[in-house]
C-alpha positions in Angstrom: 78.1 -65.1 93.3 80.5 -62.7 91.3 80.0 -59.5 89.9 78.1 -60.2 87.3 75.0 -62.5 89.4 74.6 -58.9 91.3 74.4 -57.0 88.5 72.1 -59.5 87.2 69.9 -59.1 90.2 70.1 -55.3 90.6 68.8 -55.1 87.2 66.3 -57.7 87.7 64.8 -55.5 91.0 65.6 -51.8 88.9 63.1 -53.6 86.0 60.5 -54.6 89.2 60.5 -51.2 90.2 59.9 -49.7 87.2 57.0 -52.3 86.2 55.8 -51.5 89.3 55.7 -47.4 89.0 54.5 -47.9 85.8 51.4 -50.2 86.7 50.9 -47.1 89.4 50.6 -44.7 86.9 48.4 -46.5 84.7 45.9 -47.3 87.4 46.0 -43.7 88.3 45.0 -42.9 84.7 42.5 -45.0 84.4 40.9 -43.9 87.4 41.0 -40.4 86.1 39.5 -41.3 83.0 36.8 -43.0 84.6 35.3 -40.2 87.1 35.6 -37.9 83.8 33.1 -40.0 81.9 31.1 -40.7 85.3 31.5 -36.8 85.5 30.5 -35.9 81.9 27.2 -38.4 82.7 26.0 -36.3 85.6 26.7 -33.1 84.0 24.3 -34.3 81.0 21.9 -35.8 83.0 21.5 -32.8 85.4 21.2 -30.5 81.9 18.6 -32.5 81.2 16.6 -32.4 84.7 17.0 -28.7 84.7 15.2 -28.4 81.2 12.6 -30.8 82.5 12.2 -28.3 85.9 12.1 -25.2 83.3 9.1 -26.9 81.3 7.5 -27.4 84.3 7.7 -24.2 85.8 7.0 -22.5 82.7 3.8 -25.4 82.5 2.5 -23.7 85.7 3.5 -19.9 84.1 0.9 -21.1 81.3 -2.2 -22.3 83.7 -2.0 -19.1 85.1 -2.1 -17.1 82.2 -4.6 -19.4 80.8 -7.0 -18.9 84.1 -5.7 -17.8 87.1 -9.3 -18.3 88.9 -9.4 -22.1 87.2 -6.2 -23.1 88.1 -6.7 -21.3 91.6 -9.5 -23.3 92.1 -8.1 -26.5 91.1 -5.3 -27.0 93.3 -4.7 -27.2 97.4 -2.4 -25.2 98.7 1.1 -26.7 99.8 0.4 -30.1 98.3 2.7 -31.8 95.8 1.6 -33.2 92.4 3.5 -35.5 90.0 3.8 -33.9 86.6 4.5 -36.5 84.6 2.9 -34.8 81.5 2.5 -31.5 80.9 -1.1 -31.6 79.8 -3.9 -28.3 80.7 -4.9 -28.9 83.7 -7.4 -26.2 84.0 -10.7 -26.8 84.0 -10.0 -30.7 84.2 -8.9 -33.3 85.0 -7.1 -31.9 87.7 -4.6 -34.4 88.9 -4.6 -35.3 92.4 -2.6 -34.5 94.9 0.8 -36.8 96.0 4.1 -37.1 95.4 4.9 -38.8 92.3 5.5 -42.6 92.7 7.1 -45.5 91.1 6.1 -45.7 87.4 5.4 -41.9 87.1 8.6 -41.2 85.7 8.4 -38.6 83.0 8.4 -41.0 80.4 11.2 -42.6 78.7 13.3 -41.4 81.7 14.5 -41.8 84.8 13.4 -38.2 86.4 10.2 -37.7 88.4 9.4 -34.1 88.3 6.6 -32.9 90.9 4.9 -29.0 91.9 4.6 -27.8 95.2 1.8 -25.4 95.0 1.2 -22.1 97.6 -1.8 -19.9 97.6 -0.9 -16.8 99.5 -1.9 -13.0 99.8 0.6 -10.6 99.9 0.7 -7.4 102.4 -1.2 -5.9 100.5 -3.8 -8.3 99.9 -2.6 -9.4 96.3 -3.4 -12.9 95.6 -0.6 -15.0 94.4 0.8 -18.6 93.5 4.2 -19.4 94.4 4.9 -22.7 92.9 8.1 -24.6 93.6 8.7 -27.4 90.3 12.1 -30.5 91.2 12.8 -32.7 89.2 14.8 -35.6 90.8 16.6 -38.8 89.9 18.8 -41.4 91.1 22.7 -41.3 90.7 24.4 -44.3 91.9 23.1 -44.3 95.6 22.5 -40.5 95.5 19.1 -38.8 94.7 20.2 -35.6 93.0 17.6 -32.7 92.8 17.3 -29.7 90.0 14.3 -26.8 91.4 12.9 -23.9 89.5 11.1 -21.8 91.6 7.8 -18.9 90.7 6.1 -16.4 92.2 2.2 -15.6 89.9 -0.2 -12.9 90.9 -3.7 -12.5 89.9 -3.7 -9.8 87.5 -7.1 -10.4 86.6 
């Protein structure tokens, strides 16, 4: 083989190469441009979860105000209860207690947002609620969580 069959082949492997960095490069874009718009979709979707845990807590906000002795009454302490709506609860139906379960998504979605609900006295004997709202969902194989947490006190 003379000169020009090795130039032939240098050029063939210099074009390989090149192909070859170049399908690198592209791949590595891609990739990037995929976890951005996988990105971008958790970033909405955990917007939206946090607006659904801030309607809920500010839901539990509004029972009390409406009647703290009703909603009081209505609830046992430290149990959990699926808010799927956002209804009165006060002075019925009163939901009861559990975690929320398949089917109870807030509807049209795919969150399930549920209350943890405290009755406690303070030192110095103030009644209060402290109410814990999360919202949760599915991402891929993850369950992501949003919470909104508030403290109420009988000022009745």
């Amino acid at each position: 083989m003379g000169k020009s069959g090795f130039k032939k082949g240098q050029i063939l492997l210099e074009t390989l190469i090149a192909f070859s960095i170049a399908v690198v490069v592209l791949i590595a874009v891609m990739n990037l441009a995929t976890r951005s718009v996988n990105n971008s979709g958790v970033s909405d979707r955990t917007s939206e979860a946090t607006s659904y845990a801030d309607q809920g807590i500010n839901w539990v906000k509004s029972q009390v105000v409406l009647s703290w002795s009703d909603f009081n009454d209505s609830f046992t302490s430290g149990s959990h209860y699926c808010l799927q709506t956002l209804s009165n609860w006060t002075p019925s139906p009163t939901p009861a207690a559990g975690s929320c379960g398949t089917g109870q998504e807030i509807s049209g979605t795919q969150f399930f947002r549920e209350a943890v609900l405290f009755k406690l006295t303070d030192s110095n004997l103030r009644n209060y609620i402290e109410a814990t709202v999360t919202v949760t969902w599915t991402e891929g194989m993850n369950t992501k969580t949003v919470s909104r947490y508030g403290v109420y006190y009988n000022n009745t």
